[in-house]
C-alpha positions in Angstrom: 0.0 0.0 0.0 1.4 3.7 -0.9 2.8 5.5 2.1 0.2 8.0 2.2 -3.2 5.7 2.4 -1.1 3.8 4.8 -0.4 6.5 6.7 -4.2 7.8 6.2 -5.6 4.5 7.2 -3.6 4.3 10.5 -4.6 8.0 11.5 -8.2 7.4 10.9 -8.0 3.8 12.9 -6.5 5.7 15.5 -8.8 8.4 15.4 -11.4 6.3 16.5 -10.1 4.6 18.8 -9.9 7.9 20.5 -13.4 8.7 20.5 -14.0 5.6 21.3 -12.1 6.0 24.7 -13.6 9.6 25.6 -10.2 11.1 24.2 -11.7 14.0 21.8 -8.2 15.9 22.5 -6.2 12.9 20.7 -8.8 12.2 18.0 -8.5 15.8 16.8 -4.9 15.2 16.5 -5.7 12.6 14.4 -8.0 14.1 12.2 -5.4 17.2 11.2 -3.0 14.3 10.7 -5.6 13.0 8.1 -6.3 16.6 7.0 -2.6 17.3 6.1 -2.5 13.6 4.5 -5.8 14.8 2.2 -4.2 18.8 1.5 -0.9 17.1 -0.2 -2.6 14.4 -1.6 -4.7 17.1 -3.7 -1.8 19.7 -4.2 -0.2 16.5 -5.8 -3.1 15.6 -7.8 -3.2 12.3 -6.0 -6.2 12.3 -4.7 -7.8 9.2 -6.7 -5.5 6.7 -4.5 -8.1 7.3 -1.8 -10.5 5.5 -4.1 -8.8 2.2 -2.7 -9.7 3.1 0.8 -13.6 2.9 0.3 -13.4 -0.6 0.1 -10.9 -1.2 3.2 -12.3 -3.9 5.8 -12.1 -1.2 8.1 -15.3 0.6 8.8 -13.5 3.4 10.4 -11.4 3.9 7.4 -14.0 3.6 5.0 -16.0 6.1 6.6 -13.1 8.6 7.2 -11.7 8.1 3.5 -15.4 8.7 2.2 -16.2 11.7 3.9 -13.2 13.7 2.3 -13.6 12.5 -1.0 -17.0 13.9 -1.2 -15.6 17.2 -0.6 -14.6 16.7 -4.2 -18.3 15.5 -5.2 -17.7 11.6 -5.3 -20.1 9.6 -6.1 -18.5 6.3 -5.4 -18.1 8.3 -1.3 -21.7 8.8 -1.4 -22.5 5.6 -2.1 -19.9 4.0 0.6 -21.7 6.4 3.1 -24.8 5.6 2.4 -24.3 1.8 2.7 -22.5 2.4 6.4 -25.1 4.5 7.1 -27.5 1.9 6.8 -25.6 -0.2 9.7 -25.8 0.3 13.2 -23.2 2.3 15.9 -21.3 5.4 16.0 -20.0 4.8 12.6 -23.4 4.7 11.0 -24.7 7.6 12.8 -21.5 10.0 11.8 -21.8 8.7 8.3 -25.6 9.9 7.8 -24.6 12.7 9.6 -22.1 13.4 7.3 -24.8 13.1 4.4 -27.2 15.0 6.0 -24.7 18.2 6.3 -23.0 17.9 2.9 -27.0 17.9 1.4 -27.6 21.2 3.3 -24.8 22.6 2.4 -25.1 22.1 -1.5 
């Protein structure tokens, strides 16, 4: 796997691991990790290798991969968002959440 969706895929694992222990501080950390990860991907025109991450086994992953690529209007994020959203848990919830805001905001 490429250095960056490695790198992308352990921040985002470790992000919510951190919300899933009550530590909001470290998940932030983890999320600007991600950020900075998604920012050079797209200076670099990479940001198509994220496309791999929607189908990870990780739920996490899948979720935190999704959500930024439908900042550029993905379809294949929508669709990935919609189908976690259509599990149960905190996952699920944060990925119609994440629907529900990027509809109101377009």
């Amino acid at each position: 796997m490429d250095t960056e969706l490695d790198n992308f895929r352990k921040e985002a694992i470790a992000k919510w691991n951190c919300i899933n222990n009550g530590d909001a501080k470290t998940a932030n950390k983890h999320y600007e990790a991600m950020n900075i990860i998604y920012k050079k991907m797209k200076e670099n025109n990479s940001l198509g290798k994220l496309l791999e991450l929607i189908s990870d086994l990780s739920d996490e992953v899948v979720l935190e991969a999704s959500a930024i690529l439908l900042k550029e209007n993905c379809e294949l994020a929508r669709a990935a968002l919609t189908q976690l959203a259509g599990k149960r848990g905190l996952i699920a919830f944060t990925a119609q959440m994440v629907l529900e805001e990027t509809e109101r905001l377009q």
